[in-house]
Steps between C-alpha positions, in 0.01 A plus 500: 500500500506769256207621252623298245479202721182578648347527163607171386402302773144673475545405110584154579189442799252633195647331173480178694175526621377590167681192354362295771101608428531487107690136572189374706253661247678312203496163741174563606337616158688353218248555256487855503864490373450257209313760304758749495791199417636516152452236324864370448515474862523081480305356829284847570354333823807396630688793410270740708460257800950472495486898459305512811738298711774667354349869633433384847851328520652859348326699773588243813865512331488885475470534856835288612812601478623212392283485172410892475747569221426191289101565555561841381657376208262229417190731571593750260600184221167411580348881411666477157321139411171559590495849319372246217199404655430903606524586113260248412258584773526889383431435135248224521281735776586783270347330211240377647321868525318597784269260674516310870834427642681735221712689673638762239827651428471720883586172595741314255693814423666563857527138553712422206684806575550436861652127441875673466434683853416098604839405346705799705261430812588135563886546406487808765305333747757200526804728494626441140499886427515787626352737255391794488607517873890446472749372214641167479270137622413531807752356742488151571374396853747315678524160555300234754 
């Protein structure tokens, strides 16, 4: 297994778990996501409970190899639509001035910024690409 490989796999084992927690939180405490929901989101309710299911089922299909490279794909599609909701929560908290629960731009700032590293993470961690570590996609796995 080479560093490369090593480093993905350890990328995959932590991306999924992440998506697996934040899936269960979004399940298990849909209301804490309808306040950051934009408001041309149609069915806000719905939307977070279905973006839930659709975390867990992206980290239990990260870690197959039949479904890794689609999962990777999906999970970083996923990044990019829910940056929406992240703006909103930023500039509504950041508007809101200080007060309980505001959170500030320590917080907002790197987490807006950090969603592209998200995007690369999940299309790494199912073995879409290989940068920075090598040119080219990654190689595909082979058959089953």
């Amino acid at each position: 297994m080479t560093p490369t490989d090593r480093g993905r796999t350890i990328s995959r084992w932590a991306l999924a778990a992440a998506y697996l927690l934040v899936g269960i939180i979004h399940l298990r405490s849909p209301g804490a996501f309808l306040r950051i929901m934009p408001g041309w989101v149609p069915f806000p309710r719905e939307t977070v409970l279905l973006t839930g299911a659709c975390e867990i089922a992206g980290a239990i299909a990260l870690m197959t190899a039949r479904f890794r490279r689609l999962a990777g794909i999906m999970l970083a599609a996923y990044a990019v639509c829910v940056y929406p909701a992240n703006v909103k929560h930023a500039i509504d908290d950041l508007t809101a001035g200080a007060g309980p629960g505001h959170l500030g731009w320590w917080y907002h700032g790197p987490r807006l910024a950090f969603q592209p590293v998200i995007i690369w993470w999940a299309l790494f961690a199912g073995g879409v690409v290989r940068w920075p570590f090598g040119k080219g996609p990654a190689p595909t796995p082979p058959a089953r």
